[in-house]
C-alpha positions, 0 to 999 in steps of 0.5 A: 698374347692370343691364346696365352693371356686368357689363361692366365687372367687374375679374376678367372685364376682367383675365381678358381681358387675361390672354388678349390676352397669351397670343395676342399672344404668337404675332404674327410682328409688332406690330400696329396696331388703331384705333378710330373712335369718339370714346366708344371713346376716351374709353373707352380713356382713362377705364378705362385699356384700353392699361395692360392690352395687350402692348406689340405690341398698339398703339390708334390712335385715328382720326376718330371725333369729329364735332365734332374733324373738322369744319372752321374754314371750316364754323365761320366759316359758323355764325359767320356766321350767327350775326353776323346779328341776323335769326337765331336759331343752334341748337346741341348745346353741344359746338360752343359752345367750338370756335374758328373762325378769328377767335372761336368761338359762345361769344365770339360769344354773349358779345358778343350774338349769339342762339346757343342750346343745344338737346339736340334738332334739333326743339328748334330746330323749336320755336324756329322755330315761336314766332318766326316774326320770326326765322330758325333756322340748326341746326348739322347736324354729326355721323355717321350716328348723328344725322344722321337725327334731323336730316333728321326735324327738316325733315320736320317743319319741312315739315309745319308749313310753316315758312318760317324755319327751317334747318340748315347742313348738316356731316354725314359718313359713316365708310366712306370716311374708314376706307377712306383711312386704311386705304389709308396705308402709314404707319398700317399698320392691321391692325384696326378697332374699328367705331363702335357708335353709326354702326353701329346705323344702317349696320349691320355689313354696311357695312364689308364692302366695306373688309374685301374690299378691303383683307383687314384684320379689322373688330369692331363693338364696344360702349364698356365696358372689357370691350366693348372687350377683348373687340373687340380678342381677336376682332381677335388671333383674325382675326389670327392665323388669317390671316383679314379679316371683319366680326364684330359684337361689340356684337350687343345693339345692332347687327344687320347691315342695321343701322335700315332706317327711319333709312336711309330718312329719311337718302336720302330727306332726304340725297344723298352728297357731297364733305366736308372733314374736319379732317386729311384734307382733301376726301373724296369722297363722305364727306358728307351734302347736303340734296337740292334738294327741300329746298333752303329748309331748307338753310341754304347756299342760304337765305343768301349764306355767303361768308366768307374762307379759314379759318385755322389754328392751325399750332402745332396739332396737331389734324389729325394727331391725327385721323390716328392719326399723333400722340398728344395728347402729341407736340403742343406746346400740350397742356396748356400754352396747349391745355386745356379751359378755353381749348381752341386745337384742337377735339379739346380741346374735344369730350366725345369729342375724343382730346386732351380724353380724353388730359387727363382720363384719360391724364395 
């Protein structure tokens, strides 16, 4: 197709490749590069980008999947609400299959319980507004590439005067998450491919602040194969010529300040607090609450959620998954009990999740 097909021509890719070599050739040590966006590992995965680099040129896949690193107690939550017959649960359908402690929306939906896909948060408006009787919980996970369309659903929702709708609020932001896995000397990153989807909304400059302080090169870079080969010889270029900036590879769609209108919406609707993240546990400032002045469409002040500590699966591998620490196949339930069809893990469950990439494409 126009403006697809080009990126992805065979000779353009193996030229790249061929070059990626010859720079890697003249690295005094292996370096790790990783990405943080679940539709650059499912890339990754699906075009067979690894196949093609230097054995010192490593991918690390990183956090970049907002329903892989959404927590079981935010699970339990919507569970929750979705055990009261009062409510209506609005959901994107990748968080159908994701397990909870005890059970996950689907089962919960099998069993009765009025959980409905929608492929918009103003869907979930709607809803409200046709039935007044009832109360809609919208499942508000995701980075910063949807959280403002999520904050324009309570815009409208105040602008109808809707008393019986709101969203239970997951959203995180991915600087802080990149500055903590930056700062393990485990990891030992030495690049980052930069989401393309967040960037369009943050814009480049936004990582700025992580390249002064910890001098490690940063590529906004764009999801076809050739998107990404060419992100990773802008990451060996830095690299070689000793040098730590933000470079925005996927120009067609990203700009430095990134959407100021989108930003408005999201601090006008949103304030930075402490989020948990799958993996990496409590990080401060890496969510997005719903400010007081719209405390009636945040669902966690609407109702009492008080719900027992979540429980994890520890034969799961998921969270170091998350980390960049281990692959899909260091963990002893890929493909055998944890597969897509009966998903032990969240990275199995999401379109974007490492694990559900590694089963499709890397077997």
């Amino acid at each position: 197709m126009k403006f697809q097909d080009e990126f992805r021509d065979r000779a353009l890719v193996q030229n790249m490749a061929d070059n990626i070599r010859r720079m890697a050739q003249r690295l005094d040590a292996p370096v790790n590069f990783m990405e943080v966006c679940g539709t650059h590992t499912m890339s990754i995965y699906q075009y067979g980008i690894r196949s093609l680099l230097p054995e010192n040129v490593r991918l690390v896949s990183g956090p970049g999947c907002p329903v892989c690193v959404t927590p079981t107690g935010y699970v339990d939550k919507a569970l929750a609400c979705a055990a009261d017959p009062l409510n209506i649960v609005a959901t994107f359908g990748d968080m159908l299959r994701v397990p909870g402690s005890m059970s996950s929306l689907m089962e919960q939906r099998a069993g009765g319980a009025d959980i409905r896909i929608v492929y918009s948060p103003l869907d979930a408006v709607a809803l409200a507004k046709n039935n007044p009787e009832r109360r809609v919980v919208f499942l508000g996970v995701g980075f910063e590439t949807t959280a403002p369309t999520i904050a324009v659903s309570i815009l409208e929702a105040a602008r109808l005067k809707l008393k019986n709708y709101c969203v239970l609020a997951s959203h995180k932001t991915m600087p802080v998450p990149m500055d903590i896995l930056t700062g393990d000397p485990e990891l030992n990153l030495k690049g980052y491919l930069c989401p393309a989807h967040v960037s369009t909304v943050i814009g480049g400059a936004a990582y700025r602040p992580l390249v002064e302080k910890y001098h490690i090169p940063c590529v906004v870079t764009g999801f076809e194969p050739a998107d990404v080969m060419q992100g990773i010889e802008m990451l060996l270029a830095q690299t070689l010529k000793k040098e730590s900036r933000v470079e925005i590879q996927y120009s067609r769609a990203v700009t430095w300040e990134g959407n100021l209108k989108a930003q408005t919406i999201l601090h006008q609707l949103f304030e930075p607090c402490d989020a948990v993240w799958r993996g990496l546990g409590v990080l401060p400032g890496s969510g997005l609450a719903i400010r007081a002045d719209y405390a009636e469409f945040d669902a966690e002040r609407v109702m009492a959620l008080d719900v027992p500590d979540a429980v994890e699966n520890p034969a799961c591998r998921c969270g170091e998954v998350l980390k960049g620490k281990q692959t899909p196949f260091q963990c002893p339930l890929f493909a055998t009990i944890c597969t897509p069809e009966s998903p032990v893990g969240a990275c199995m469950v999401s379109s974007e999740g490492t694990c559900a990439a590694a089963y499709k494409y890397g077997r």
